[in-house]
C-alpha positions as a Markdown table, in Angstrom:
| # | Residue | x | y | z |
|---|---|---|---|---|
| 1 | Unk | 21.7 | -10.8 | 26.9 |
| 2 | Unk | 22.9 | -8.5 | 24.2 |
| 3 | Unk | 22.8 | -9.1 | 21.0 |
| 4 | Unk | 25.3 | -7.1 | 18.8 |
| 5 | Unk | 24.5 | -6.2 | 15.0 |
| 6 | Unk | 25.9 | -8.5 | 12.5 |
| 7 | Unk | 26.9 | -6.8 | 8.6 |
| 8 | Unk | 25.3 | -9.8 | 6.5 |
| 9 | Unk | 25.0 | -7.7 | 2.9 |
| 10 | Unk | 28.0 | -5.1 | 1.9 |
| 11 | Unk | 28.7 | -3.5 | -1.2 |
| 12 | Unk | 25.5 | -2.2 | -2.5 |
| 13 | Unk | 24.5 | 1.7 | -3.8 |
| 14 | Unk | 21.3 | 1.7 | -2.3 |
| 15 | Unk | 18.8 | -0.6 | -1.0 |
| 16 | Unk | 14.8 | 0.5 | -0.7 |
| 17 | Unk | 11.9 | -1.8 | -0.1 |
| 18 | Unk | 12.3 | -4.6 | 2.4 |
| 19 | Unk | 10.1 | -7.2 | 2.5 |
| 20 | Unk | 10.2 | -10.8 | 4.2 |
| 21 | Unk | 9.0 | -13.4 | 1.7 |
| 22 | Unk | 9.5 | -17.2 | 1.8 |
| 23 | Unk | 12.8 | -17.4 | 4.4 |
| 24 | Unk | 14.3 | -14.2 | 2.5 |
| 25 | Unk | 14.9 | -10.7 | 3.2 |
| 26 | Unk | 14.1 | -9.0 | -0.8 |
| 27 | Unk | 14.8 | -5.5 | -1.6 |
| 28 | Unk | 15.8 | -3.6 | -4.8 |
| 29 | Unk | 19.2 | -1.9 | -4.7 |
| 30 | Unk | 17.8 | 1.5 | -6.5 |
| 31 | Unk | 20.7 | 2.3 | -8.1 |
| 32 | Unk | 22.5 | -0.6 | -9.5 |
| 33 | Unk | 18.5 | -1.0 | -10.8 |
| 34 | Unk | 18.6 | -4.5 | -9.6 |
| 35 | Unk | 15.9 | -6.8 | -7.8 |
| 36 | Unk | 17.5 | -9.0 | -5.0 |
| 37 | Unk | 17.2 | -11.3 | -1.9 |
| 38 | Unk | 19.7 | -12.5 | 1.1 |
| 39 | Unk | 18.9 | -15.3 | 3.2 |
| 40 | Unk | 19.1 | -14.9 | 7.3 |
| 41 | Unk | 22.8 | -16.9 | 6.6 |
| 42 | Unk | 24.2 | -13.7 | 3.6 |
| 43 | Unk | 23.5 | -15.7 | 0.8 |
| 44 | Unk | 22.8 | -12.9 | -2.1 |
| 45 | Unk | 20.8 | -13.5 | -4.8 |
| 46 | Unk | 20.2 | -11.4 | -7.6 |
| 47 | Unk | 16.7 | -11.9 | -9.4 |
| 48 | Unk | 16.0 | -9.2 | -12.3 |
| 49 | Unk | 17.2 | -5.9 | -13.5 |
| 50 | Unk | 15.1 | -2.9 | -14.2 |
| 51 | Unk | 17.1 | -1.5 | -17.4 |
| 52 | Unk | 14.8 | 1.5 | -18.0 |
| 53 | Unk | 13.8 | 3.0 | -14.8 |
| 54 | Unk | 14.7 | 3.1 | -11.4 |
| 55 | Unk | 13.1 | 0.4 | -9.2 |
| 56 | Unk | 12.0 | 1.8 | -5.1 |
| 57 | Unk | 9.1 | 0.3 | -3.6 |
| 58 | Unk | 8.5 | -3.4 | -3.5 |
| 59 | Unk | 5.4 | -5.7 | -2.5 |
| 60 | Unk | 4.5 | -9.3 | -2.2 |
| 61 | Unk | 1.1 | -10.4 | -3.5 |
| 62 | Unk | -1.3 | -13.4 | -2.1 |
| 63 | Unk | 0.4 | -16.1 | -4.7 |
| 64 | Unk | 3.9 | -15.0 | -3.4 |
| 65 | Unk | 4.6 | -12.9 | -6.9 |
| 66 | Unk | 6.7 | -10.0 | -6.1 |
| 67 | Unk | 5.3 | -6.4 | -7.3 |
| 68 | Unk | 8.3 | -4.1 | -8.0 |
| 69 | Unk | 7.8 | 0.0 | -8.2 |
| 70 | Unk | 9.2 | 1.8 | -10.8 |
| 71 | Unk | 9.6 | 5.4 | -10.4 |
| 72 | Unk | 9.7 | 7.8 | -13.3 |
| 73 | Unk | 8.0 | 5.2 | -16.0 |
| 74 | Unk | 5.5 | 5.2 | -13.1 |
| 75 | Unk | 5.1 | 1.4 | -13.6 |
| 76 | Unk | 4.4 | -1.6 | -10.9 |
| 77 | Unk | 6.6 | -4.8 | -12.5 |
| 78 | Unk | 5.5 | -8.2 | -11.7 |
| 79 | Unk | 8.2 | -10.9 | -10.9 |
| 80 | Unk | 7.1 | -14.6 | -11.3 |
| 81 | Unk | 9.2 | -17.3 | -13.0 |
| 82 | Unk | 12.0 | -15.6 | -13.2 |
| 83 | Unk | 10.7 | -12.6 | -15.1 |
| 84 | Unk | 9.6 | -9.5 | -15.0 |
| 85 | Unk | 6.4 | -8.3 | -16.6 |
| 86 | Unk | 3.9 | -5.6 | -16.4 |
| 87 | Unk | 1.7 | -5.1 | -13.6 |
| 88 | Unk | -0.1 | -1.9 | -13.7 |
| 89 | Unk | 0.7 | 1.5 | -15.9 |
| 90 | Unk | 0.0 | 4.4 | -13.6 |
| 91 | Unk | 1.6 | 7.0 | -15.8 |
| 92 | Unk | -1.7 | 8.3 | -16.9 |
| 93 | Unk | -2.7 | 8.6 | -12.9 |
| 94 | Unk | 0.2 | 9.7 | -11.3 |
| 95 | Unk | 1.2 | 13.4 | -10.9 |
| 96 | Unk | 4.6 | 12.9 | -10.2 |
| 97 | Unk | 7.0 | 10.9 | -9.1 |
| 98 | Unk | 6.2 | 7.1 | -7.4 |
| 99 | Unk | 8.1 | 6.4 | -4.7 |
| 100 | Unk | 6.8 | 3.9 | -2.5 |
| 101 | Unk | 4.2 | 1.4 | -2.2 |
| 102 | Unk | 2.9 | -1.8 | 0.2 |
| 103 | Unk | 0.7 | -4.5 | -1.0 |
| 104 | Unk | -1.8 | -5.3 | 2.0 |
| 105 | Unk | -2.9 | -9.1 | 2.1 |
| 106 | Unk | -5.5 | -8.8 | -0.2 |
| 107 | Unk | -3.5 | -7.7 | -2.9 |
| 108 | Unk | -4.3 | -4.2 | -2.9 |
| 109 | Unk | -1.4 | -2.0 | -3.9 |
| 110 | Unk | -1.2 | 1.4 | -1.9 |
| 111 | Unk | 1.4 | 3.5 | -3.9 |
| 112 | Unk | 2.8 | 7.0 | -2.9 |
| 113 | Unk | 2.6 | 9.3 | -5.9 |
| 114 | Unk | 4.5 | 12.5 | -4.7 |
| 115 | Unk | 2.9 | 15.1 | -6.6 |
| 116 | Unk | 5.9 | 16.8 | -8.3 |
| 117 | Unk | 8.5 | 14.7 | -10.3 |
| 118 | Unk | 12.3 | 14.0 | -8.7 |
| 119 | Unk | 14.9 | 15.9 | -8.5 |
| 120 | Unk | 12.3 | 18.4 | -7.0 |
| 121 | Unk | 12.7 | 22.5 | -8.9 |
| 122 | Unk | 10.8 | 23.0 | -5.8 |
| 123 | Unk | 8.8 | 21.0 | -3.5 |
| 124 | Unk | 4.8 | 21.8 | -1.7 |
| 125 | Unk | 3.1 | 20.1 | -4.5 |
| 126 | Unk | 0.2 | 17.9 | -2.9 |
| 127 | Unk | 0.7 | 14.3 | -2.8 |
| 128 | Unk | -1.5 | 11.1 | -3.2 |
| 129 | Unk | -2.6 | 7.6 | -2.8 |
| 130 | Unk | -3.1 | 5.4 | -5.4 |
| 131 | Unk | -4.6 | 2.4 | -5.1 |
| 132 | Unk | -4.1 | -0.6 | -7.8 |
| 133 | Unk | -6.7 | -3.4 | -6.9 |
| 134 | Unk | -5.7 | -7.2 | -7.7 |
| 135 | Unk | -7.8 | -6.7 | -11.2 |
| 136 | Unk | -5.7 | -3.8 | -12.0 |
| 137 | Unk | -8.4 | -0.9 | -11.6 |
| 138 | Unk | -6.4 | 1.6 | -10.1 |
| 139 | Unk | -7.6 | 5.1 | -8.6 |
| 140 | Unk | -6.7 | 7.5 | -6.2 |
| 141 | Unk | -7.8 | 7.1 | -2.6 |
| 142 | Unk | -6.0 | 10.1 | -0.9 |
| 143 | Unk | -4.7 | 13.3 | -1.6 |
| 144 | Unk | -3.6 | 16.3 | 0.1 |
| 145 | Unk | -0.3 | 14.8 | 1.4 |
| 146 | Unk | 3.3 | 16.3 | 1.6 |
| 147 | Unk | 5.8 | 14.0 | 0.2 |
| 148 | Unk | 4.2 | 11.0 | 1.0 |
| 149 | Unk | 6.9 | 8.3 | 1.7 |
| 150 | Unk | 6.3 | 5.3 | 4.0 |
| 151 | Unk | 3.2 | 3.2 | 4.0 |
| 152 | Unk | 2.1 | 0.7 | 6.2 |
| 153 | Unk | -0.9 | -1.3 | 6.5 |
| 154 | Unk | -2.5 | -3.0 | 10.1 |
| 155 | Unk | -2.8 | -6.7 | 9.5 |
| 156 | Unk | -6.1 | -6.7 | 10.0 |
| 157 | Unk | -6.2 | -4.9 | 6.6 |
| 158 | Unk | -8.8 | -1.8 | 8.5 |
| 159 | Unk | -5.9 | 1.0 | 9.0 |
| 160 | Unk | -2.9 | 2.5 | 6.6 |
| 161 | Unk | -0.4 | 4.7 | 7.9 |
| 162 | Unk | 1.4 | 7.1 | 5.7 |
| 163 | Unk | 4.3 | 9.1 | 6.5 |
| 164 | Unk | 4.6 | 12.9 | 5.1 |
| 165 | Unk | 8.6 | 13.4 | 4.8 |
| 166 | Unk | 7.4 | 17.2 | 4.2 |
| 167 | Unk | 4.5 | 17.8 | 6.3 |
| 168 | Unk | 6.7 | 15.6 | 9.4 |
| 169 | Unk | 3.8 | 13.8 | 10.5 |
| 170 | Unk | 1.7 | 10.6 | 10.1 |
| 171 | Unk | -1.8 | 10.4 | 8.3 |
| 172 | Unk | -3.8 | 7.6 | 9.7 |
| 173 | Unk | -6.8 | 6.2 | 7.6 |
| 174 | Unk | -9.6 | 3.6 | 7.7 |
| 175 | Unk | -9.6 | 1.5 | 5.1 |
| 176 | Unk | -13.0 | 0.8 | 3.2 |
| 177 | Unk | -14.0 | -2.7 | 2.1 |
| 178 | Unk | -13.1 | -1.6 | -1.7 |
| 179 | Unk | -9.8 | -0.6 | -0.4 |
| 180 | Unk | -11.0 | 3.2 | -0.1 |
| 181 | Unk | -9.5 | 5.6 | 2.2 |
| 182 | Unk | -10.8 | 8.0 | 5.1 |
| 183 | Unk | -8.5 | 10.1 | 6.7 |
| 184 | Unk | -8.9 | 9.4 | 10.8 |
| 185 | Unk | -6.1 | 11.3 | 12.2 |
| 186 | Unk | -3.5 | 13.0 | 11.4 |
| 187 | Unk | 0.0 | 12.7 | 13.8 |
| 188 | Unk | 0.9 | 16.8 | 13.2 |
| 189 | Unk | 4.0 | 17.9 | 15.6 |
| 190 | Unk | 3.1 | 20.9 | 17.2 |
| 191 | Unk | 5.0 | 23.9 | 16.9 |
């Protein structure tokens, strides 16, 4: 049996941040600055707007409020009844540049800070981790990364997986009961 791909959402500039949440597919279309959700039938839905920044990375915490990235204000935007509202300020933290980010099932944020601000003058600067804990103490938990962009965390809430865009490889770490982070391996091609 083959099953053939089916178009259910067209139109948009450009979509970042899938996550399943409650029978819905959310995302943010980073452009049009917008928060949104389809269901599995196409129905579109459009929840917020982000006026002053561009939104990217999106997470879903315990309660089922959605935690929305914002990249050059270096802000996480919380979305519950209907609104949005401040989560955690990480301009003071960041380096450069947030770009993504995954809320494990604790409701630990692990955001990619990308070390240099976007459009890049030129790129090498070193990456990071931060992490934003569910009380809103945030602090950096890794570093050293190139372009870090594409996080995942094991459901067992022990490993994250980063992707480095620049250094095209994975970094695999442990994950510390207060959310800390020890690199175990890193995925380096060989050349």
């Amino acid at each position: 049996m083959t099953t053939e791909p089916k178009t259910v959402l067209d139109g948009g500039r450009y979509y970042e941040g899938p996550r399943w949440h409650n029978g819905r597919l959310w995302f943010v279309d980073c452009m049009a600055r917008t928060l949104l959700s389809i269901s599995p039938s196409g129905e579109r839905e459009e929840h917020a707007a982000v006026s002053d920044d561009t939104p990217c990375g999106l997470g879903v915490l315990p309660n089922g409020d959605i935690v929305v990235l914002t990249m050059f204000r270096k802000r996480l935007l919380r979305f519950s009844g209907g609104k949005l509202s401040l989560y955690a300020d990480l301009s003071h933290l960041a380096a450069g540049t947030i770009d993504d980010m995954i809320v494990d099932g604790q409701g630990r944020a692990y955001i990619g800070d990308l070390g240099f601000d976007l459009p890049p003058e030129g790129r090498g600067a070193v990456g990071r981790i931060i992490l934003v804990m569910p009380d809103g103490n945030a602090r950096v938990v890794a570093d050293g990364l190139r372009f870090p962009n594409g996080i995942a965390v094991s459901s067992d809430h022990r490993r994250l997986v980063v992707a480095e865009m620049d250094g095209a490889c994975l970094a695999d770490y442990d994950i510390a009961a207060d959310g800390g982070l020890s690199l175990a391996r890193a995925a380096r091609p060989h050349r």
